[in-house]
DSSP file (Angstrom, degrees, kcal/mol; ACC not computed):
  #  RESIDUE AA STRUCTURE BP1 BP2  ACC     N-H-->O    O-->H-N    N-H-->O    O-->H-N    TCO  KAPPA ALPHA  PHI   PSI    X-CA   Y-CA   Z-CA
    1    1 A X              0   0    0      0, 0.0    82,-0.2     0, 0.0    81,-0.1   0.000 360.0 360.0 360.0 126.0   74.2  189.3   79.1
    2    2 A X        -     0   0    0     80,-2.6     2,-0.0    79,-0.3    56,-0.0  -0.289 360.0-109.8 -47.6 133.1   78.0  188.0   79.8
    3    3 A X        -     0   0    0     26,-0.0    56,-2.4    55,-0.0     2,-0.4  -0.227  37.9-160.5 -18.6 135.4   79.6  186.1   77.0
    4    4 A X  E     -A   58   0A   0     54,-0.2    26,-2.1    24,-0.1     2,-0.3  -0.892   7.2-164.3-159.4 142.0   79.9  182.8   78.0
    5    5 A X  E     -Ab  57  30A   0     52,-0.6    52,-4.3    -2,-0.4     2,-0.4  -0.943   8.7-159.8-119.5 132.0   82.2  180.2   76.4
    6    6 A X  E     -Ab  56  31A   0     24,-2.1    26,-1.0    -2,-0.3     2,-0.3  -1.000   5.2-165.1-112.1 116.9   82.5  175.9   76.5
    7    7 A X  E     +Ab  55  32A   0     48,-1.8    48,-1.5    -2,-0.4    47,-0.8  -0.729  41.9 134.7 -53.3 113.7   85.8  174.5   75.6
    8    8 A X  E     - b   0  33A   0     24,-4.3    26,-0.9    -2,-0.3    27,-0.4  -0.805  46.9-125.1-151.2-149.5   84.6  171.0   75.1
    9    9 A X        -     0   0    0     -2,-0.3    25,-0.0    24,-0.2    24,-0.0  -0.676  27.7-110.8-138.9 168.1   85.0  168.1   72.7
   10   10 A X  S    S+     0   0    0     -2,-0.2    23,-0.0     1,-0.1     3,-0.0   0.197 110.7  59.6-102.9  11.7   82.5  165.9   70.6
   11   11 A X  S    S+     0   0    0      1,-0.1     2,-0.7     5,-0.0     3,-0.2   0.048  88.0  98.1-114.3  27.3   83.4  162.6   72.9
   12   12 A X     >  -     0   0    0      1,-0.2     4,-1.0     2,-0.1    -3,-0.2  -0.826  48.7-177.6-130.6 118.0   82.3  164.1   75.8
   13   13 A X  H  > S+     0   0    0     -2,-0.7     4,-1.7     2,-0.2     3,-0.3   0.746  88.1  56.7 -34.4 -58.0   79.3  163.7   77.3
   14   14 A X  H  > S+     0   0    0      2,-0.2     4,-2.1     1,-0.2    -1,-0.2   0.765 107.2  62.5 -46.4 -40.7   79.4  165.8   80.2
   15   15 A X  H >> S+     0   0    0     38,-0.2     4,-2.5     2,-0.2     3,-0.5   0.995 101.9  47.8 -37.2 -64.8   80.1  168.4   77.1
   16   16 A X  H 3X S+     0   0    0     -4,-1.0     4,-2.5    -3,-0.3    -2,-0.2   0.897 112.2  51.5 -71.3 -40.7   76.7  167.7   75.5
   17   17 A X  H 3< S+     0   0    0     -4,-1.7     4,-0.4     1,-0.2    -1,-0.2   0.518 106.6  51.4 -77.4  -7.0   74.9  168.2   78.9
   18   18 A X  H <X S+     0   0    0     -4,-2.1     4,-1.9    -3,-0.5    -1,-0.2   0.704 112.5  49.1 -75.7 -29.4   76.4  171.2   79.5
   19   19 A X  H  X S+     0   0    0     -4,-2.5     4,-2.5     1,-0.2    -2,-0.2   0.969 108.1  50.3 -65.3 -46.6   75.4  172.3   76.2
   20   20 A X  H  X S+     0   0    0     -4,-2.5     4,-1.2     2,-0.3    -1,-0.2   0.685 102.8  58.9 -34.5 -55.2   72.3  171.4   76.4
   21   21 A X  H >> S+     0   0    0     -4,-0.4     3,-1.8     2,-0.2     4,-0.6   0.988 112.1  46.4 -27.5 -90.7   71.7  173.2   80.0
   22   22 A X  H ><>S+     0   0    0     -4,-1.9     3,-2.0     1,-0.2     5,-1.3   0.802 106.1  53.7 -43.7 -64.3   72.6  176.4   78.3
   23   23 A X  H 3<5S+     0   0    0     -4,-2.5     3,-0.4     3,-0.2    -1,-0.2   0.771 103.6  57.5 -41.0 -35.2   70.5  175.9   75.4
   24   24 A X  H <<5S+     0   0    0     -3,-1.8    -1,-0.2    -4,-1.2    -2,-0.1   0.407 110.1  53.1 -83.8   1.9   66.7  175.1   77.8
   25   25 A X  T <<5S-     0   0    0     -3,-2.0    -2,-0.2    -4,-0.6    -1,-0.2   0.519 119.1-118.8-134.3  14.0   67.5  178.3   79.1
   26   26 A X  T   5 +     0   0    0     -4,-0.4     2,-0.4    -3,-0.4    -3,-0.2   0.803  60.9 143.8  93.0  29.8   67.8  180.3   75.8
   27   27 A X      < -     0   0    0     -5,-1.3     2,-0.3    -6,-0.2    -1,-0.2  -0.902  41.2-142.2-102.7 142.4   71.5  181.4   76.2
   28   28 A X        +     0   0    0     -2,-0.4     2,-0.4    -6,-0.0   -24,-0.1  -0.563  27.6 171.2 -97.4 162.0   73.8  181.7   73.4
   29   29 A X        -     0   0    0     -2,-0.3     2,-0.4   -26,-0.1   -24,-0.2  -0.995  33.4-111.0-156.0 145.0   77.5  180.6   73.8
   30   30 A X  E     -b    5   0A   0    -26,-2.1   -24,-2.1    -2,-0.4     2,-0.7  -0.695  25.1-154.3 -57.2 104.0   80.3  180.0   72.2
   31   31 A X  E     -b    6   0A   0     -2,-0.4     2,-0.5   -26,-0.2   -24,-0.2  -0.864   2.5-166.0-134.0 120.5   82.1  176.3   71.7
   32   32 A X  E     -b    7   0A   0    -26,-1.0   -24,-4.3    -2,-0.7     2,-2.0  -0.922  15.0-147.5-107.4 107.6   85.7  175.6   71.2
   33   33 A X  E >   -b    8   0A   0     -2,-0.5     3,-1.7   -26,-0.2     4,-0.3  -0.557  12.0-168.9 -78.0  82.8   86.3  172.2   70.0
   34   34 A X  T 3  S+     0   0    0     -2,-2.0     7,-0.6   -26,-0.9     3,-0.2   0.634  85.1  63.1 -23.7 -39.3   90.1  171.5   71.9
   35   35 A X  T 3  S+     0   0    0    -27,-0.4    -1,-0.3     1,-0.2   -26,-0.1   0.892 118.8  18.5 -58.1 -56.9   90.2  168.4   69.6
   36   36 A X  S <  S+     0   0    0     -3,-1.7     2,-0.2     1,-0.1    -2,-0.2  -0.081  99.6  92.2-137.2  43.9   90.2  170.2   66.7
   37   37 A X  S >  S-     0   0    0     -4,-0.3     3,-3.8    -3,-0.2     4,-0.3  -0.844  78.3-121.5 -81.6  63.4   91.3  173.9   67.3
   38   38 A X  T 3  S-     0   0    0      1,-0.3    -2,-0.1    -2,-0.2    -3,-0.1   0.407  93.1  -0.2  -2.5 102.9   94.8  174.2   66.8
   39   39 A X  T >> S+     0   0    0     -5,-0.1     3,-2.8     1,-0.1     4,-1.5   0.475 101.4 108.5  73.5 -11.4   96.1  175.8   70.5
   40   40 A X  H <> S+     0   0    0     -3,-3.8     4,-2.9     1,-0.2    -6,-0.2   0.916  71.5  50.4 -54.3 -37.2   92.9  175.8   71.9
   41   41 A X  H 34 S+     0   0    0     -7,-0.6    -1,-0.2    -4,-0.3     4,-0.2   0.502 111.3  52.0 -79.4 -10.8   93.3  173.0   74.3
   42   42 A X  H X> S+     0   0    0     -3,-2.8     3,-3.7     2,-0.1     4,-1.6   0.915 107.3  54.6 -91.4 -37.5   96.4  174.8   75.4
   43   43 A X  H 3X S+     0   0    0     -4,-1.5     4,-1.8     1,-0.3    -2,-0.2   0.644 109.8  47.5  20.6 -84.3   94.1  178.0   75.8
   44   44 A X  H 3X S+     0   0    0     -4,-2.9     4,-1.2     2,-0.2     6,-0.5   0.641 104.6  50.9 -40.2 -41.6   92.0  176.3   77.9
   45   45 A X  H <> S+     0   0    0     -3,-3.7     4,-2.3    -4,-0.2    -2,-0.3   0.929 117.6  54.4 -83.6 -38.7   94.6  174.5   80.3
   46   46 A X  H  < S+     0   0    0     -4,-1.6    -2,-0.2     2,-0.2    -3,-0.1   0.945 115.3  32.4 -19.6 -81.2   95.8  178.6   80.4
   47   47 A X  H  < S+     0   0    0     -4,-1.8    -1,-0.2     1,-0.2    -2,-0.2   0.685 131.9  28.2 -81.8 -17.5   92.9  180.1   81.3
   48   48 A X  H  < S-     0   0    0     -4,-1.2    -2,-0.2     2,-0.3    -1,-0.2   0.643  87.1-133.7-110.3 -36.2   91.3  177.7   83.4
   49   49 A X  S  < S+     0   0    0     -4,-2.3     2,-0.4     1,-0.3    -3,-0.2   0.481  77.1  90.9 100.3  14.0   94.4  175.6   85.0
   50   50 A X        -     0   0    0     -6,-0.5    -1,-0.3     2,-0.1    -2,-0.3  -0.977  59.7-156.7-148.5 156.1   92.6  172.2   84.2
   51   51 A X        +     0   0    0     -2,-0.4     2,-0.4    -3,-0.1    -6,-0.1  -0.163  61.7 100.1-114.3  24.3   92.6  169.8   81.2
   52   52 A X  S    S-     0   0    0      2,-0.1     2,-0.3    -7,-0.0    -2,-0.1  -0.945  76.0 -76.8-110.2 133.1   89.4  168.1   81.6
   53   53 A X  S    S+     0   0    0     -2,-0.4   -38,-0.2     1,-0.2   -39,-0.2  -0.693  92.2  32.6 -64.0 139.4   86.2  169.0   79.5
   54   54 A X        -     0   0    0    -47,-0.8     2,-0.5    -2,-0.3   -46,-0.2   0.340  54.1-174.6 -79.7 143.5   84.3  171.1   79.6
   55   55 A X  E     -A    7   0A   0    -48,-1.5   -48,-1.8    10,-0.1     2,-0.5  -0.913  11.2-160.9-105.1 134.2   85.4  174.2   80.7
   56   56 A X  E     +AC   6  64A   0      8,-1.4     7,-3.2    -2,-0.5     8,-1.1  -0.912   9.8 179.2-120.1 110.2   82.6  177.0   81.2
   57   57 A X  E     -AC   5  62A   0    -52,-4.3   -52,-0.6    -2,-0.5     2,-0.6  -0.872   8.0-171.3-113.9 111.8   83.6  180.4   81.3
   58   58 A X  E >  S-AC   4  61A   0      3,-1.4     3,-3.0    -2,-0.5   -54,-0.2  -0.768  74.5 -36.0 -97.7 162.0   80.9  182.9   81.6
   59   59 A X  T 3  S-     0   0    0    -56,-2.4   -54,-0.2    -2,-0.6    23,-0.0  -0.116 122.7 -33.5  52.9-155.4   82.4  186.1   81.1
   60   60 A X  T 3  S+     0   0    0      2,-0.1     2,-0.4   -56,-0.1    -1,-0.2   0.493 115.0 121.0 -78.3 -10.5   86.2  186.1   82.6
   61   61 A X  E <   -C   58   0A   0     -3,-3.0    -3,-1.4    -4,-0.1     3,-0.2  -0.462  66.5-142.8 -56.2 100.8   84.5  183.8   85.1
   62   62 A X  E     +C   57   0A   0     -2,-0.4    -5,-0.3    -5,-0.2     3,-0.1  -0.670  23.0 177.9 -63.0 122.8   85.9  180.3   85.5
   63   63 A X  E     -     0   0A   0     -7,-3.2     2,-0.3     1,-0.3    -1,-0.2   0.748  29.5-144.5 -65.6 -34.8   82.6  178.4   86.0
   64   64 A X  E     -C   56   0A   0     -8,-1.1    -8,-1.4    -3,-0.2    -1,-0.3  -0.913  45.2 -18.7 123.8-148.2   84.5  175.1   86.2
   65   65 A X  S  > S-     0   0    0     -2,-0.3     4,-1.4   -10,-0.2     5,-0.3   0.040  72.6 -87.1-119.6-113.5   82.6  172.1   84.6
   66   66 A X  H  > S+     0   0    0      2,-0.2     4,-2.2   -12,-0.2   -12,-0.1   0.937 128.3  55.9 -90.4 -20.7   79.0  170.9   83.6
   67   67 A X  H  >>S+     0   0    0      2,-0.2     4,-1.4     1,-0.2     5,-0.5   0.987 116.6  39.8 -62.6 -60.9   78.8  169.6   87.8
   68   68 A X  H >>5S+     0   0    0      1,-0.3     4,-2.0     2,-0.3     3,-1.6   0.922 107.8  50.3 -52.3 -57.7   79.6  173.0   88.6
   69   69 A X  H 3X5S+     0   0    0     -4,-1.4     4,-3.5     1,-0.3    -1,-0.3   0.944 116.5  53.5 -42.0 -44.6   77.8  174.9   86.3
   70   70 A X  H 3<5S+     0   0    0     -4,-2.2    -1,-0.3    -3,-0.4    -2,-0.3   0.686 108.8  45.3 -76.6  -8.7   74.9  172.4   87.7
   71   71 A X  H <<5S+     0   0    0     -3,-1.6     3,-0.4    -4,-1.4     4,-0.3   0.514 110.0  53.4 -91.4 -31.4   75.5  173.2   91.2
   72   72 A X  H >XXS+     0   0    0     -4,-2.0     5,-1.5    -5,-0.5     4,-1.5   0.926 114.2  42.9 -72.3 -53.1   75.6  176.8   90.3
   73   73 A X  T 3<5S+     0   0    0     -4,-3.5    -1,-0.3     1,-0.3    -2,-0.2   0.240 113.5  53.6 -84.7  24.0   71.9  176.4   88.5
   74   74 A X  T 345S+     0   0    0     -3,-0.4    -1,-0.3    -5,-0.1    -2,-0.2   0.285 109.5  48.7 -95.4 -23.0   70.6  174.1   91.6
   75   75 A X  T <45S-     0   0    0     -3,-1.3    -2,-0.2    -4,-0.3    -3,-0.1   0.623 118.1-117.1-103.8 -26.4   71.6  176.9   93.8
   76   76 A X  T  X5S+     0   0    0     -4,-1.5     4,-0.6     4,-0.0    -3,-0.2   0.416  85.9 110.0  90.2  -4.0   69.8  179.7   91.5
   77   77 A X  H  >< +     0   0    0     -5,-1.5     4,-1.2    -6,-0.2    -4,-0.2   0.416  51.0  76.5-100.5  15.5   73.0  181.5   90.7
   78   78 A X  H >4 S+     0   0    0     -6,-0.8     3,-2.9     2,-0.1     4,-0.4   0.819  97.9  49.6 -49.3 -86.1   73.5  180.7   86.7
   79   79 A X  H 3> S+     0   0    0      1,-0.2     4,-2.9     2,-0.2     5,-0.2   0.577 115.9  42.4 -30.9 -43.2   70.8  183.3   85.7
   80   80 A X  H 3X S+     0   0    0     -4,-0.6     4,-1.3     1,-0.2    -1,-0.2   0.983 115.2  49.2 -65.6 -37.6   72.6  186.4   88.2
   81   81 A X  H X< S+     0   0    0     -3,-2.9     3,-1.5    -4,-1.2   -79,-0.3   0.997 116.8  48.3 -65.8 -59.2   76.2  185.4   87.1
   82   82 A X  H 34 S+     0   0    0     -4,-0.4   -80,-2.6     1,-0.2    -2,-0.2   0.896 120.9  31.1 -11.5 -82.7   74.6  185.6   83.3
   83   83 A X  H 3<        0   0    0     -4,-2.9    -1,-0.2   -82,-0.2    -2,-0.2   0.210 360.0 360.0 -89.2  11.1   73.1  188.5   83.5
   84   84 A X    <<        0   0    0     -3,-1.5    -1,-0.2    -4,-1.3    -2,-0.1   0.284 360.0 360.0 -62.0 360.0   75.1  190.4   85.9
């Protein structure tokens, strides 16, 4: 199973509902709070090229944020990107 990291915050909603996703399907991840990580938030704009939360990386993978990630599991292609 791929690593998979959420840059997110604790005022963001969309945040909590990406965690949450991941969590009803048993995956563990990794959560960088930008707010209060020293350079993370620039990290993020870095690796992903956007400053909105959350950012979903599975792997090296940009997923993008919790719409995408939900369009990805609507489609049936979380689990393969996961577990690729």
């Amino acid at each position: 199973m791929k690593k998979i990291t959420v840059y997110s915050t604790g005022l963001c909603p969309y945040c909590y509902q990406a965690k949450d996703l991941l969590q009803s399907k048993g995956y563990d991840f990794e959560e960088i709070d930008v707010m209060f990580t020293p350079g993370k938030r620039d990290e993020m704009i870095t690796r992903s090229g956007r400053r909105t939360v959350p950012q979903i990386f599975v792997g090296d993978t940009h997923v993008g944020g919790f719409d995408d990630m939900y369009a990805l599991e609507q489609a049936g292609k979380l689990d393969p990107l996961v577990q690729a």
